[in-house]
N, C-alpha and C positions, 0 to 999 in steps of 0.2 A: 825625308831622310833625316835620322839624328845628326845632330852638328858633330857629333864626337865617333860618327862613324869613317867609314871611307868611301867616295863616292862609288856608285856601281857596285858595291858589295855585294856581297847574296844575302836574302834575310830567308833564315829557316831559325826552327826554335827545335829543340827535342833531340833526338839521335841523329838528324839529317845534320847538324852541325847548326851554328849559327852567330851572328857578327856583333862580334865585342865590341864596346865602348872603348875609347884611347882615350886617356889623359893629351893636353894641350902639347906638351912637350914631347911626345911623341907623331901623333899627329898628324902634322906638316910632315916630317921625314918619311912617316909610309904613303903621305898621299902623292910625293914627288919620285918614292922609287916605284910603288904601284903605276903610276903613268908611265915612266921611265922603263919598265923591265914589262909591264903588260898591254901599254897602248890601251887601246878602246875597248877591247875585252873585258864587257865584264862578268862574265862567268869563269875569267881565267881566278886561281888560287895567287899569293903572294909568296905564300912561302909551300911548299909541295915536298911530299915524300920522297926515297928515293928514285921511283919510279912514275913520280909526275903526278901522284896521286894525294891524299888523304896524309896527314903526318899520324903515324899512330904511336901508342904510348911508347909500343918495342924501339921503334926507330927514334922519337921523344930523349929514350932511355941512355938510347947506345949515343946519340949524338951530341948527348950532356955530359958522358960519363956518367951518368949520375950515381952509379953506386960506387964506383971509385972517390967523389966526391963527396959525398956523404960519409963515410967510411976515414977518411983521409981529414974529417972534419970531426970525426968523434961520435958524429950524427947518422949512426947505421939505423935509429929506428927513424926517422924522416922521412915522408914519404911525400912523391910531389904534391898528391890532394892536398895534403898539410896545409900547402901552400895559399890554397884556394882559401881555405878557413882562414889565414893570417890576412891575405890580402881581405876579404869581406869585412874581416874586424877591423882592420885598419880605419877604412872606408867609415865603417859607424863610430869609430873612435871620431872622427873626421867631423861628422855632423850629416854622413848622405841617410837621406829615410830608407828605413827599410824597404818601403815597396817600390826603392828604385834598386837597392839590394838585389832584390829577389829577381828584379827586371835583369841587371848586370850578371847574377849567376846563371839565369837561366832557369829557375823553378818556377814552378810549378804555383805552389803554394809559401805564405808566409811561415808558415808554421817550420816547412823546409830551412830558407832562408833564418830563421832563429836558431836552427841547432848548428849554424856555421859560422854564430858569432861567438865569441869567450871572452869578456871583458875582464882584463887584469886587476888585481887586487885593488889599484890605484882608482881603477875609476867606478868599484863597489863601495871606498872611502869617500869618493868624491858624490857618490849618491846620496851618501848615507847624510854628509855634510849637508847637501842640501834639502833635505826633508827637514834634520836638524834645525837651519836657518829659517823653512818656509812655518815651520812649526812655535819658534819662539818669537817671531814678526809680532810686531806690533799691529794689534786689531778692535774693531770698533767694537766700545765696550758692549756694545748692541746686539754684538754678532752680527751675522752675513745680512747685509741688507737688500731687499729686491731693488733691482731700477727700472724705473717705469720711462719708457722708451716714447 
């Protein structure tokens, strides 16, 4: 079991659903109301529909408000996926590798996981800066030398 999941989870990948990483500071809070609210169950859900089941987006929706909030924020074209792209970019803002990226969304493929990142202007300047620097570095007048091992 990953240290950052919840114990007795379910692990499923794809359309059956399947169990998210939590940061630290979360965590602890769901593995003590998971024990608390489901006991030894673990095929029991934490958080369920409202009929015991699956949370799906309609119920997601209505139990966010989320178009009254969105709306009331100015932000009518927002959409929760949105969401998912900021939180992945985050993450590689961060320094996580992709192909733990790809692990934490759920894809499939890397190629996926890259069209979920969007690196702000900041950190195509802060690119740019460092090719800049690795490009005018001081190097041996020799050029690239082999080392023999």
């Amino acid at each position: 079991m990953s240290s950052n999941s919840l114990p007795g989870a379910p692990r499923r990948v794809g359309r059956q659903g399947r169990t998210p990483g939590m940061c630290a500071s979360v965590r602890g809070g769901a593995e003590r109301c998971r024990l608390d609210v489901l006991g030894d169950d673990e095929d029991a859900r934490l958080f369920t529909g409202p009929r015991g089941g699956r949370i799906s987006t309609a119920v997601l929706r209505d139990a966010t408000h989320w178009d009254e909030v969105v709306m009331a924020l100015g932000y009518e074209h927002l959409r929760r996926h949105d969401l998912r792209h900021t939180g992945l970019t985050w993450m590689a803002d961060a320094g996580v590798p992709l192909h733990v990226l790809r692990k934490i969304a759920g894809h499939g493929s890397l190629i996926t996981t890259q069209r979920y990142l969007h690196p702000d202007a900041q950190s195509v300047t802060d690119a740019g800066d460092a090719l800049s620097a690795h490009l005018t570095a001081k190097r041996s007048p020799n050029g690239p030398q082999r080392r023999v091992v």
